[in-house]
PDB file of the backbone (N, CA, C, O) and the ligand in Angstrom, with CONECT records:
HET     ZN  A 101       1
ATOM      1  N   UNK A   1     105.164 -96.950-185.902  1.00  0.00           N
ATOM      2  CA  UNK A   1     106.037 -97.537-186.937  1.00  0.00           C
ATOM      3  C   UNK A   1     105.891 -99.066-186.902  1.00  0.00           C
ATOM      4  O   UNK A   1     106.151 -99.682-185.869  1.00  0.00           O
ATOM      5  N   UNK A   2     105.434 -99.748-188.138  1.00  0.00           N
ATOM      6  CA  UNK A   2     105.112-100.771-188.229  1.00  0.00           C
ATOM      7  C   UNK A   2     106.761-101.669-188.606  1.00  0.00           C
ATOM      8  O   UNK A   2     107.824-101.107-188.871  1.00  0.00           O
ATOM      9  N   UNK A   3     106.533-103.078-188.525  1.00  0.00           N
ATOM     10  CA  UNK A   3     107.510-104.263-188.545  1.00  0.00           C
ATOM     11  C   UNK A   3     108.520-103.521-190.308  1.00  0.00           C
ATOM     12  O   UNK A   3     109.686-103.196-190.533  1.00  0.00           O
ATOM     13  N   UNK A   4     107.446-103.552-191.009  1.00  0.00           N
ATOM     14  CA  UNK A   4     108.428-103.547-191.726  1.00  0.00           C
ATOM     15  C   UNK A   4     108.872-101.901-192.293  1.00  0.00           C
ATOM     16  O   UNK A   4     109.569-101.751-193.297  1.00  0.00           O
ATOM     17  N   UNK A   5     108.508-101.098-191.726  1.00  0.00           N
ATOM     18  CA  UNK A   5     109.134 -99.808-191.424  1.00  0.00           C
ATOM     19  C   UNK A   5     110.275-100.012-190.863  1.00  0.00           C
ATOM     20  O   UNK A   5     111.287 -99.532-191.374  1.00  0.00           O
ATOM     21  N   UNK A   6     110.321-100.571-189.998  1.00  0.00           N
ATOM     22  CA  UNK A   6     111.798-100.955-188.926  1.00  0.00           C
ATOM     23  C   UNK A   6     112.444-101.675-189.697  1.00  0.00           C
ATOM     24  O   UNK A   6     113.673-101.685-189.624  1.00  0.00           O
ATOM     25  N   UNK A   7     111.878-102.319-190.463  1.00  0.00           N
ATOM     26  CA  UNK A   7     113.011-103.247-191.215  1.00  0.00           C
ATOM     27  C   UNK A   7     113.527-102.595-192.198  1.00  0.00           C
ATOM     28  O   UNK A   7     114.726-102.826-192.359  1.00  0.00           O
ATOM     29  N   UNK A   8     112.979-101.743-193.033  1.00  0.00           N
ATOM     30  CA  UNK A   8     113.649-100.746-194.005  1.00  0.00           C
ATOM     31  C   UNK A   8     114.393 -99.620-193.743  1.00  0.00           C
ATOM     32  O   UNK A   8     115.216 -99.204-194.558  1.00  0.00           O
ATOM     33  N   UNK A   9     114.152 -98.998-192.512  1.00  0.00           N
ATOM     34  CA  UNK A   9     114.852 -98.159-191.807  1.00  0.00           C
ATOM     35  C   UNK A   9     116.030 -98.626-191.229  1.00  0.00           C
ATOM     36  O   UNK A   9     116.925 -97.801-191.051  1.00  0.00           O
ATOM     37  N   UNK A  10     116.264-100.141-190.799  1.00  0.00           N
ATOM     38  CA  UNK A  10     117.404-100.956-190.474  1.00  0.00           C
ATOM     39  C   UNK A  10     118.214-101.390-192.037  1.00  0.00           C
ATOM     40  O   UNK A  10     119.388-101.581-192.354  1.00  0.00           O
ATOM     41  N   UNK A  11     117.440-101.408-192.470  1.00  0.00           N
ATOM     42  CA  UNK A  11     118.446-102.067-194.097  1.00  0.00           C
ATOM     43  C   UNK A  11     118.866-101.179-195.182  1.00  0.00           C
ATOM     44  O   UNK A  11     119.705-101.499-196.024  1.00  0.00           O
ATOM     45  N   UNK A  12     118.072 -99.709-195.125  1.00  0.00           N
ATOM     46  CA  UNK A  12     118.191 -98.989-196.492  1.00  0.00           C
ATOM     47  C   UNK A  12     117.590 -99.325-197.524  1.00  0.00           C
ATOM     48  O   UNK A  12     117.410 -98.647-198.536  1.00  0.00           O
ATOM     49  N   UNK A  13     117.223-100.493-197.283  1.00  0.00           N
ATOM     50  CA  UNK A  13     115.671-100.855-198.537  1.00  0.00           C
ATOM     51  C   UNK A  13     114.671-100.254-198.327  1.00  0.00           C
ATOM     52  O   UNK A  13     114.358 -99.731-197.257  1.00  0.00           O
ATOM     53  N   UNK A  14     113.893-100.265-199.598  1.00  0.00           N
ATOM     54  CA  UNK A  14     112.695 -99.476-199.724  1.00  0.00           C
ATOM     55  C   UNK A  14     111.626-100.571-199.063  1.00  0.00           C
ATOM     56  O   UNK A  14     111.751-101.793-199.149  1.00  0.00           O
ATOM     57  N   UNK A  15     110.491 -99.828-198.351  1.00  0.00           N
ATOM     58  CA  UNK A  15     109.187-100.828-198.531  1.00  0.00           C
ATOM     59  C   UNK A  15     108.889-101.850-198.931  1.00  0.00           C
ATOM     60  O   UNK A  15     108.670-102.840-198.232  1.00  0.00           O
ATOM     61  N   UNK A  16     108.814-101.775-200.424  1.00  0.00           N
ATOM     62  CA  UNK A  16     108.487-102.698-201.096  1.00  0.00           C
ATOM     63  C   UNK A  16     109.254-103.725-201.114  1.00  0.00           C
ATOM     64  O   UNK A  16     108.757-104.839-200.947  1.00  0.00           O
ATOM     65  N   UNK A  17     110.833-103.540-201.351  1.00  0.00           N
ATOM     66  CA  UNK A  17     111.641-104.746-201.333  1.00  0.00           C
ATOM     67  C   UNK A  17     111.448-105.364-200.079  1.00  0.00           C
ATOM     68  O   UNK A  17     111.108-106.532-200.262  1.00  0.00           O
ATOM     69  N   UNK A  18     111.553-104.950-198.374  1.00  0.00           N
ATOM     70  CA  UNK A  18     110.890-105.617-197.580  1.00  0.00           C
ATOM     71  C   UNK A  18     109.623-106.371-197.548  1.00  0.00           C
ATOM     72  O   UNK A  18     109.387-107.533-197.217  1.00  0.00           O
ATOM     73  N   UNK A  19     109.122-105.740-197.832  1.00  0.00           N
ATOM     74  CA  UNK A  19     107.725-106.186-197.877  1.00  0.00           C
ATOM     75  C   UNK A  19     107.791-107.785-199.088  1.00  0.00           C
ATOM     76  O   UNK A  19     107.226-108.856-198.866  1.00  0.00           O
ATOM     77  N   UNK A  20     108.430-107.525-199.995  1.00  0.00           N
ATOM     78  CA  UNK A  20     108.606-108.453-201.435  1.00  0.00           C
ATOM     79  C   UNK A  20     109.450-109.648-200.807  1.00  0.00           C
ATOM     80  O   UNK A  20     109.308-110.829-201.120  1.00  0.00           O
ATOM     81  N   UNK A  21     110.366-109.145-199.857  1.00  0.00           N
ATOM     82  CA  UNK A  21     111.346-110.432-198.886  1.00  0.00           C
ATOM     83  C   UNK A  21     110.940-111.468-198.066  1.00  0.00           C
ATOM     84  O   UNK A  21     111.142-112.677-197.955  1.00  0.00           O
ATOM     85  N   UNK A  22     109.962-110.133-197.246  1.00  0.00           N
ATOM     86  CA  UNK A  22     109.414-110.762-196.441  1.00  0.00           C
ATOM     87  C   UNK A  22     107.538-111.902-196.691  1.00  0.00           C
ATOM     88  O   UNK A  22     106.839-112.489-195.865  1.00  0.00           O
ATOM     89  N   UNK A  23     107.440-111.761-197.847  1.00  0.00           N
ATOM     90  CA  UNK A  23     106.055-112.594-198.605  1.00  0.00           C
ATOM     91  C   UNK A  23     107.357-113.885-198.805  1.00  0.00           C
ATOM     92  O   UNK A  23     107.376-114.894-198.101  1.00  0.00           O
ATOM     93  N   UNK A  24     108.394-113.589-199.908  1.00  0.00           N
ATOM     94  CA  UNK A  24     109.087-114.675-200.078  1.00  0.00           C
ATOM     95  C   UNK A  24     109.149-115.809-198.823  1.00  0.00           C
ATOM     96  O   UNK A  24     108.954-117.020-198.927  1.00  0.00           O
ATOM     97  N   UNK A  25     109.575-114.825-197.261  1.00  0.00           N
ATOM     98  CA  UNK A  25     110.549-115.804-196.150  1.00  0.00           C
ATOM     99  C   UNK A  25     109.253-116.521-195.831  1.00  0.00           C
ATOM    100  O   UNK A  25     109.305-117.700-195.479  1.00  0.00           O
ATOM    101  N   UNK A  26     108.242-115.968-195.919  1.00  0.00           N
ATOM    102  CA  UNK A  26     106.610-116.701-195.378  1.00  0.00           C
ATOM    103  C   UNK A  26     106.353-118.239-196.476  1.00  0.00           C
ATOM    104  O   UNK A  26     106.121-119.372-196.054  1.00  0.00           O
ATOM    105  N   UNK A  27     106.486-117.811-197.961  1.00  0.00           N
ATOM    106  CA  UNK A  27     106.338-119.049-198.516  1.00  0.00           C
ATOM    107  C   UNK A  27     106.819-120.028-198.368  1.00  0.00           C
ATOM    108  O   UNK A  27     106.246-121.103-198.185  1.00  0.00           O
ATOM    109  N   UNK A  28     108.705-119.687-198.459  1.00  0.00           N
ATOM    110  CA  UNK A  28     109.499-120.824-197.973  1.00  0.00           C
ATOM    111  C   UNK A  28     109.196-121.697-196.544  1.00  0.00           C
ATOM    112  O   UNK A  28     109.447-122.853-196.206  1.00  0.00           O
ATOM    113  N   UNK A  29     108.519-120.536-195.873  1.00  0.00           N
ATOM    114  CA  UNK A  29     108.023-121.252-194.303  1.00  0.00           C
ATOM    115  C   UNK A  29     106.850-122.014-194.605  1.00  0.00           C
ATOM    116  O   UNK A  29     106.458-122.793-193.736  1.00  0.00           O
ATOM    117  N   UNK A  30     106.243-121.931-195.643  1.00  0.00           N
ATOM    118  CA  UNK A  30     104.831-122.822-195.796  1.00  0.00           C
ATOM    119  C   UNK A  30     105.417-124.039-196.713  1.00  0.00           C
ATOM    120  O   UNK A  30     104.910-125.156-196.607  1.00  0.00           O
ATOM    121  N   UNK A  31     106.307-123.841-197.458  1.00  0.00           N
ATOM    122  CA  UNK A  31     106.515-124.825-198.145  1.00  0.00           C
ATOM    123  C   UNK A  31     107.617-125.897-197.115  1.00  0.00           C
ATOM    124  O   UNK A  31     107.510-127.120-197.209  1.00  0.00           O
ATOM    125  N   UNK A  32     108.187-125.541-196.586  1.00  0.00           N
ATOM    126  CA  UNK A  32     109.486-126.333-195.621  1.00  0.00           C
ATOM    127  C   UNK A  32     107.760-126.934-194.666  1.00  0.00           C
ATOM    128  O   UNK A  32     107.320-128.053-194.933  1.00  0.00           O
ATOM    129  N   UNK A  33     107.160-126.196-193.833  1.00  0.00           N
ATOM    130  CA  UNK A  33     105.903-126.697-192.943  1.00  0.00           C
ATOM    131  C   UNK A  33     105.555-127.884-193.472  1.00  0.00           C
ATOM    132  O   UNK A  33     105.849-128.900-192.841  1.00  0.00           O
ATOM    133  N   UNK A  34     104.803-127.993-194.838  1.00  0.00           N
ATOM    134  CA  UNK A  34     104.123-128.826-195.647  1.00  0.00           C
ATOM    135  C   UNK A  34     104.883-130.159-195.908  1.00  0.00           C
ATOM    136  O   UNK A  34     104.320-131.236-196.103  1.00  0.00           O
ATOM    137  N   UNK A  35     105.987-129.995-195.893  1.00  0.00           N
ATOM    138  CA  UNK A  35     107.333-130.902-196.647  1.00  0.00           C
ATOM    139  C   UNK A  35     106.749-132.247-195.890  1.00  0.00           C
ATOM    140  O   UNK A  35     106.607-132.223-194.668  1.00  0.00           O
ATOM    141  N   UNK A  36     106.448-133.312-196.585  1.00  0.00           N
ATOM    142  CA  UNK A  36     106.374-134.990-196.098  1.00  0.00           C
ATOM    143  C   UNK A  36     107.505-135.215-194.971  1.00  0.00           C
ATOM    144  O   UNK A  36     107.359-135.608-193.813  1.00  0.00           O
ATOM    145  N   UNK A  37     108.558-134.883-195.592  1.00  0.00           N
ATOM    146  CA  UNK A  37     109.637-135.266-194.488  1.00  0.00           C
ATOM    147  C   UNK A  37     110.399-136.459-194.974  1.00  0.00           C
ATOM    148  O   UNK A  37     110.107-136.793-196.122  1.00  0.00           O
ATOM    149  N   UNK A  38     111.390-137.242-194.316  1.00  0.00           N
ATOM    150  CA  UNK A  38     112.560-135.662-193.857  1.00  0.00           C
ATOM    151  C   UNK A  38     112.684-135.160-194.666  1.00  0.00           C
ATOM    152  O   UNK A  38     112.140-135.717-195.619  1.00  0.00           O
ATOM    153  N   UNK A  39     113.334-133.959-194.989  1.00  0.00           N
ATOM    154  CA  UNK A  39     114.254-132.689-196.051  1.00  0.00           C
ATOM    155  C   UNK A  39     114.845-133.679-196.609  1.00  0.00           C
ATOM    156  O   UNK A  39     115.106-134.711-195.992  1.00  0.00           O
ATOM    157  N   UNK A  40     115.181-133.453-198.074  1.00  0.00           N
ATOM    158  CA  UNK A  40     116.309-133.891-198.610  1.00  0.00           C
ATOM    159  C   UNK A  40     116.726-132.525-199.103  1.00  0.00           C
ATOM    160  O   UNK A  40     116.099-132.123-200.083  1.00  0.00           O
ATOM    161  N   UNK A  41     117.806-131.615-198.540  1.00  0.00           N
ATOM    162  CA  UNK A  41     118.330-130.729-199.160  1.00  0.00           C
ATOM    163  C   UNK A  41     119.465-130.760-200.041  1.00  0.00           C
ATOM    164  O   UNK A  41     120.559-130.261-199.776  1.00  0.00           O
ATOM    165  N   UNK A  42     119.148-131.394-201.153  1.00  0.00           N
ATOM    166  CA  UNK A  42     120.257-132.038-202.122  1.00  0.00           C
ATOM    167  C   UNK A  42     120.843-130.926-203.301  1.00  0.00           C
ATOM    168  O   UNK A  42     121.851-131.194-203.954  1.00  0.00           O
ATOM    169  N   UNK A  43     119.973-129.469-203.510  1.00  0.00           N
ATOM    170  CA  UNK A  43     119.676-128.718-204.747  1.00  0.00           C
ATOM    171  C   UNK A  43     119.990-127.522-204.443  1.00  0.00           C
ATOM    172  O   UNK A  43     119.337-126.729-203.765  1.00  0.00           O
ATOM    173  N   UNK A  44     121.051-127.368-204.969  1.00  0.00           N
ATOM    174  CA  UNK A  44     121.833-125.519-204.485  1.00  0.00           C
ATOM    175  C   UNK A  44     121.012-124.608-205.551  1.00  0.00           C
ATOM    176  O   UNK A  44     120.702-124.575-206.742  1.00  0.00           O
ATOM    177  N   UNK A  45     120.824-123.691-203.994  1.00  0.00           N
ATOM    178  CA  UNK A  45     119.761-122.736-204.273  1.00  0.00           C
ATOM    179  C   UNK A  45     120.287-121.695-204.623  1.00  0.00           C
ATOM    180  O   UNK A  45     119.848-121.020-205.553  1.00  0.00           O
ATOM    181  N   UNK A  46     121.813-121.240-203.607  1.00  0.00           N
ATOM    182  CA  UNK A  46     121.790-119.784-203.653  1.00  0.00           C
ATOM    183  C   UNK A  46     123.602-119.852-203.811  1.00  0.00           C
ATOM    184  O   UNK A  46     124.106-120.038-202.704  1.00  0.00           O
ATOM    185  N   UNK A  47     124.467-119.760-204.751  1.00  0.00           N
ATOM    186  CA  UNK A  47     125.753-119.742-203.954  1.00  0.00           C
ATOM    187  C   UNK A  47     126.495-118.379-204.309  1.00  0.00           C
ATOM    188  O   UNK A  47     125.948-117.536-205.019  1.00  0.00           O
ATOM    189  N   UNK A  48     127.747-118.209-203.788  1.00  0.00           N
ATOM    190  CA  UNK A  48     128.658-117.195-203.692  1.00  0.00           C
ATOM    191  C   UNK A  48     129.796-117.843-204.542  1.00  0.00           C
ATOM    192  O   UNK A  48     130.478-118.731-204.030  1.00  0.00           O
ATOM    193  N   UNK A  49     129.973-117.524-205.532  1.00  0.00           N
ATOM    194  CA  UNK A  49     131.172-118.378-206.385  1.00  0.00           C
ATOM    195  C   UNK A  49     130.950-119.548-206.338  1.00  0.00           C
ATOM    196  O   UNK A  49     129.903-120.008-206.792  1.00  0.00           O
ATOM    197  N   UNK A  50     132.021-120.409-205.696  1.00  0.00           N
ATOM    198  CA  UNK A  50     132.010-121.838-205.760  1.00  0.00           C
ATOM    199  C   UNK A  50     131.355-122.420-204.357  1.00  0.00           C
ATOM    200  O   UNK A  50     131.137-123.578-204.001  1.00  0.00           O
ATOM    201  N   UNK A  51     131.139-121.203-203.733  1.00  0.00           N
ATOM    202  CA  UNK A  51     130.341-121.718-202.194  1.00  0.00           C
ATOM    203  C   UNK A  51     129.270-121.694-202.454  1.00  0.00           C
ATOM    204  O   UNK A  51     128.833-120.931-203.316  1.00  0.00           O
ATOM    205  N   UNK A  52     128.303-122.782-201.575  1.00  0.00           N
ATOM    206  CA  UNK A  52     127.017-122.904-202.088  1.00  0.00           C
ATOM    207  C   UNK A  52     126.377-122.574-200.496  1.00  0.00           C
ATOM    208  O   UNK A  52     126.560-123.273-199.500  1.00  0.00           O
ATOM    209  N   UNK A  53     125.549-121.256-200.581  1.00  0.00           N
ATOM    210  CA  UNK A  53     125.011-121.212-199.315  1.00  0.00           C
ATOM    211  C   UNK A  53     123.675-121.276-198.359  1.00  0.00           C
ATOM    212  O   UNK A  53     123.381-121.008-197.194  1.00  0.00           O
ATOM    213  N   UNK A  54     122.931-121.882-199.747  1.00  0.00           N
ATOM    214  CA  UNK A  54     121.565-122.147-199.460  1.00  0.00           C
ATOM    215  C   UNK A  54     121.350-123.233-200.056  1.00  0.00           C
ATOM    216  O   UNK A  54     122.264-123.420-200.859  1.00  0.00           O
ATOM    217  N   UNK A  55     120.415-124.258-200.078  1.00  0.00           N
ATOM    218  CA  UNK A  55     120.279-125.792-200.557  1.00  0.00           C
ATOM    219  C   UNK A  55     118.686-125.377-200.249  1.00  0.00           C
ATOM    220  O   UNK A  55     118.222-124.781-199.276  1.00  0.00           O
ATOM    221  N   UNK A  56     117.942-125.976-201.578  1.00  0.00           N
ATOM    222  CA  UNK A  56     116.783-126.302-201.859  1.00  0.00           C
ATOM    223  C   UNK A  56     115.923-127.702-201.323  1.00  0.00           C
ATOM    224  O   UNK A  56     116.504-128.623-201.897  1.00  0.00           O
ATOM    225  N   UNK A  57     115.157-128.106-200.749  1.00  0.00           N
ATOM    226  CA  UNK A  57     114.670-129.597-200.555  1.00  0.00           C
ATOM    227  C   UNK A  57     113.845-130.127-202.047  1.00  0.00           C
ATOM    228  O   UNK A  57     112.895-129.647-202.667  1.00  0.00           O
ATOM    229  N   UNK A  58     114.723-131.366-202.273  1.00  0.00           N
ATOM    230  CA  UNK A  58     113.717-132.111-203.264  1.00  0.00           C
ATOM    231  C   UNK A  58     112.775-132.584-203.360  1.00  0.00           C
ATOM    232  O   UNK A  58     112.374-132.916-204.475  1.00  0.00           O
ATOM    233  N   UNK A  59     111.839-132.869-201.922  1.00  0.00           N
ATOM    234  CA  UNK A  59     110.554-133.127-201.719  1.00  0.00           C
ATOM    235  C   UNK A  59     109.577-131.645-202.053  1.00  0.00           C
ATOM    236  O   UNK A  59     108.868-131.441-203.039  1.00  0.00           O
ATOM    237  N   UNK A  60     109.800-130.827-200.990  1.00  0.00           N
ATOM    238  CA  UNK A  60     109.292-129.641-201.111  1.00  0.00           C
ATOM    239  C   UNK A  60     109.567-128.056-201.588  1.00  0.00           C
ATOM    240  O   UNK A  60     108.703-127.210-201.817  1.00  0.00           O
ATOM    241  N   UNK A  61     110.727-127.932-201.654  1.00  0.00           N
ATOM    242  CA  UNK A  61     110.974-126.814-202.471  1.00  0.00           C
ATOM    243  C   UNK A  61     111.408-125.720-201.989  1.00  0.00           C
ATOM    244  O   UNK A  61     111.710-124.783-202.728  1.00  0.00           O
ATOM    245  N   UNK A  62     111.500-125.665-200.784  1.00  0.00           N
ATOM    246  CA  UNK A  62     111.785-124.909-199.588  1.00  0.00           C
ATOM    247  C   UNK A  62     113.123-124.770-199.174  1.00  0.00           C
ATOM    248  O   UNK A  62     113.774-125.809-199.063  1.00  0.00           O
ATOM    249  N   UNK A  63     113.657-123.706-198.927  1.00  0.00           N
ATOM    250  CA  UNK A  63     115.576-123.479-198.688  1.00  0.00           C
ATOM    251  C   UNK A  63     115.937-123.533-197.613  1.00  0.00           C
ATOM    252  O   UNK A  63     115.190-123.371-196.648  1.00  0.00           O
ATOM    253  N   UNK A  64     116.814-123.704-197.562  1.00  0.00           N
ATOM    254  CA  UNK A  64     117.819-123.408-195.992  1.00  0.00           C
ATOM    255  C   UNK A  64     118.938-123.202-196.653  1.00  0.00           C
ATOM    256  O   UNK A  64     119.363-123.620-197.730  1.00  0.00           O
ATOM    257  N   UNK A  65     119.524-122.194-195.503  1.00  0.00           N
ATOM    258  CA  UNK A  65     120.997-121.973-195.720  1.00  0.00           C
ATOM    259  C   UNK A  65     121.750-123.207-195.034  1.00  0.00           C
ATOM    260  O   UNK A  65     121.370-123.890-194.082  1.00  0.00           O
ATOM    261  N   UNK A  66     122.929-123.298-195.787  1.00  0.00           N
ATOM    262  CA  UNK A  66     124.024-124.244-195.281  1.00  0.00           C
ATOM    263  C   UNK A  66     124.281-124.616-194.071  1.00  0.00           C
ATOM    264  O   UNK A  66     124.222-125.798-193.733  1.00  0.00           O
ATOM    265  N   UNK A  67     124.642-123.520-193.161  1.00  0.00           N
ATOM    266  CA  UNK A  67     124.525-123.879-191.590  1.00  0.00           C
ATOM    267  C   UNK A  67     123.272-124.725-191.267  1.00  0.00           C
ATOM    268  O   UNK A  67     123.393-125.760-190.611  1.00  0.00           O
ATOM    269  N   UNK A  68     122.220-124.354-191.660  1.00  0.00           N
ATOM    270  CA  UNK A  68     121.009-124.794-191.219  1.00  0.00           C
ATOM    271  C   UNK A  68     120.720-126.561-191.454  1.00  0.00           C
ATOM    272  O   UNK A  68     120.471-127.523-190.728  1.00  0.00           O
ATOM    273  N   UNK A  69     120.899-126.334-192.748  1.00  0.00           N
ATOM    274  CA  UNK A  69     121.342-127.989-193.692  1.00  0.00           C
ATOM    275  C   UNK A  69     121.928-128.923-192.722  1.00  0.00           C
ATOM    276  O   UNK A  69     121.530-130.026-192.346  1.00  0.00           O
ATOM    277  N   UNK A  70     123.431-127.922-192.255  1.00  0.00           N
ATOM    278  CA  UNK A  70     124.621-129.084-191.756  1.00  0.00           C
ATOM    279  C   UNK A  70     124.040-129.466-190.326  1.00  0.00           C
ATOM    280  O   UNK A  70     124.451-130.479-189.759  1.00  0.00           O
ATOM    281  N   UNK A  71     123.045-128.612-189.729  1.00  0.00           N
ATOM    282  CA  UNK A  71     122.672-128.771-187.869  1.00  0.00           C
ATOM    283  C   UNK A  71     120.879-129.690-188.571  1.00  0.00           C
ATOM    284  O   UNK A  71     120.518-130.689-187.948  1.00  0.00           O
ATOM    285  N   UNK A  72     120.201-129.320-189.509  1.00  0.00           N
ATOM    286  CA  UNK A  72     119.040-130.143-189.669  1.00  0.00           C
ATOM    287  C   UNK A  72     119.854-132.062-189.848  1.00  0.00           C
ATOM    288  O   UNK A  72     119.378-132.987-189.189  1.00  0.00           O
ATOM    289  N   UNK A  73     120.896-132.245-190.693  1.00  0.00           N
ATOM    290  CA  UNK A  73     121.453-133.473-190.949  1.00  0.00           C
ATOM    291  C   UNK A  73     122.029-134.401-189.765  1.00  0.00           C
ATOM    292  O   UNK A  73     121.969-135.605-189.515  1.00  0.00           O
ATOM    293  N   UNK A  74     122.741-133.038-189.026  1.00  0.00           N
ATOM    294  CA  UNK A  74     123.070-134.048-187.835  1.00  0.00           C
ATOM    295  C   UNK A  74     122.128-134.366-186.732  1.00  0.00           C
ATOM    296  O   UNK A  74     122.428-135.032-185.741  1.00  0.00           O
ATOM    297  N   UNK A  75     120.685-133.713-187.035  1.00  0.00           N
ATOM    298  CA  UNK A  75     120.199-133.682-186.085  1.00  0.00           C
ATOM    299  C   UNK A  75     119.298-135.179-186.374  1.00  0.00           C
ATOM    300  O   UNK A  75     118.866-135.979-185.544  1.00  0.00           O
ATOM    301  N   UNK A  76     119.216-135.199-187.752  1.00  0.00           N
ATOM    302  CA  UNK A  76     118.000-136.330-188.566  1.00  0.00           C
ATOM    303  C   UNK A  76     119.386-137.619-187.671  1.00  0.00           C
ATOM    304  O   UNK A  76     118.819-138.235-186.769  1.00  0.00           O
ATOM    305  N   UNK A  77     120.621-137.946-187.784  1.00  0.00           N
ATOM    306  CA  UNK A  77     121.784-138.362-187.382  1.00  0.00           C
ATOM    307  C   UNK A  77     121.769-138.776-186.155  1.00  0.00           C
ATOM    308  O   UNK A  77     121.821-139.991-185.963  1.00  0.00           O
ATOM    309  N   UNK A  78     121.698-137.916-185.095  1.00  0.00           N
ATOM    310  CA  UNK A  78     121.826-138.033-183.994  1.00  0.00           C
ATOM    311  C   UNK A  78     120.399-138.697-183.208  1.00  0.00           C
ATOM    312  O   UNK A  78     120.502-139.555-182.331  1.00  0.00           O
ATOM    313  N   UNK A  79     119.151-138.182-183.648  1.00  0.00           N
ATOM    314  CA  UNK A  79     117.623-138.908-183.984  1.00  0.00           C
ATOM    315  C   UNK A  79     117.784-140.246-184.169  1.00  0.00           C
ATOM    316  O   UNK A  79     117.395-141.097-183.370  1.00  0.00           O
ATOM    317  N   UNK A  80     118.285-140.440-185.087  1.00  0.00           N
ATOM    318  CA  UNK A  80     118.270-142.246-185.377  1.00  0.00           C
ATOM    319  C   UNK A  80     119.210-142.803-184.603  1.00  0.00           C
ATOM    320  O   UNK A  80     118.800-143.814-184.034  1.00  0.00           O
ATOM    321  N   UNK A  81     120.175-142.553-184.402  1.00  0.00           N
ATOM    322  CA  UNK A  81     121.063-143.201-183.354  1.00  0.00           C
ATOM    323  C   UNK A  81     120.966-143.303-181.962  1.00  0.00           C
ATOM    324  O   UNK A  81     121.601-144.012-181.182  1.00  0.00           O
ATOM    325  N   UNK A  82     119.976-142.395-181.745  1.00  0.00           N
ATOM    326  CA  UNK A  82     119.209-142.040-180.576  1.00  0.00           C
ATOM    327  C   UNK A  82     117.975-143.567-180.494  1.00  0.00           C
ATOM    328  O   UNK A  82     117.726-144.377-179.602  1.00  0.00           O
ATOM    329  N   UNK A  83     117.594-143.426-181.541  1.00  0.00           N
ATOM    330  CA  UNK A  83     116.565-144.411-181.525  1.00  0.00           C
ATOM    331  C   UNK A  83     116.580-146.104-181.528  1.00  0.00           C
ATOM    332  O   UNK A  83     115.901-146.975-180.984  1.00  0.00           O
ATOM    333  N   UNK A  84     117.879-146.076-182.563  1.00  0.00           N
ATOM    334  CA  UNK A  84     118.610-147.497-182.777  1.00  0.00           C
ATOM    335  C   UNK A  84     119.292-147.805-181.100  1.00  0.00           C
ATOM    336  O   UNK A  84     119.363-148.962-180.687  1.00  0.00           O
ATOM    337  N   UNK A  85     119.583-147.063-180.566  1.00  0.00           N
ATOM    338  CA  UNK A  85     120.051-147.702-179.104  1.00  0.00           C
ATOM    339  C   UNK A  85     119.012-147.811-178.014  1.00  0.00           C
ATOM    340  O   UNK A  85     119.273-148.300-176.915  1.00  0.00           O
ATOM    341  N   UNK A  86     117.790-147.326-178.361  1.00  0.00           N
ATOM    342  CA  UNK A  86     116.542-147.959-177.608  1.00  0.00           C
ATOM    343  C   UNK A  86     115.898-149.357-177.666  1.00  0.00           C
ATOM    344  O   UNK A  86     114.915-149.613-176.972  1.00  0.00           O
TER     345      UNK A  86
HETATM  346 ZN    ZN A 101     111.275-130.616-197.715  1.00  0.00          ZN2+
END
């Protein structure tokens, strides 16, 4: 039983929609890879009503969810302040 057998057998999705998810999670990983840098994740990608839970980058095109956003920002944050006291 292959990766994404297990993954459809874990989700109740068919094949294909795994398979169709998982091409998507690979692009976003090539496009976030490629990104000049830093992220600007300024462009809501994905939300739930008025919650917004994925953010797009305006350089490259590539998503992250919100959690991810709020720990990539403090991290660009904590980086420079790191650096400014050297
Ligand atoms: Zn980017």
């Amino acid at each position: 039983m292959n990766t994404i057998d297990v993954l459809s057998k874990i989700s109740g999705q068919s094949k294909e929609t795994v398979k169709s998810i998982w091409e998507e999670v690979k692009e976003n990983h090539k496009k976030l890879d490629a990104c000049p840098g830093p992220h600007k994740f300024t462009i809501p990608f994905r939300s739930s009503g008025e919650l917004i839970r994925d953010w797009s980058c305006e350089l490259c095109g590539g998503h992250i969810s919100s959690s991810d956003k709020s720990w990539y920002e403090k991290g660009l944050n904590h980086g420079s302040s790191t650096l400014q006291k050297e």
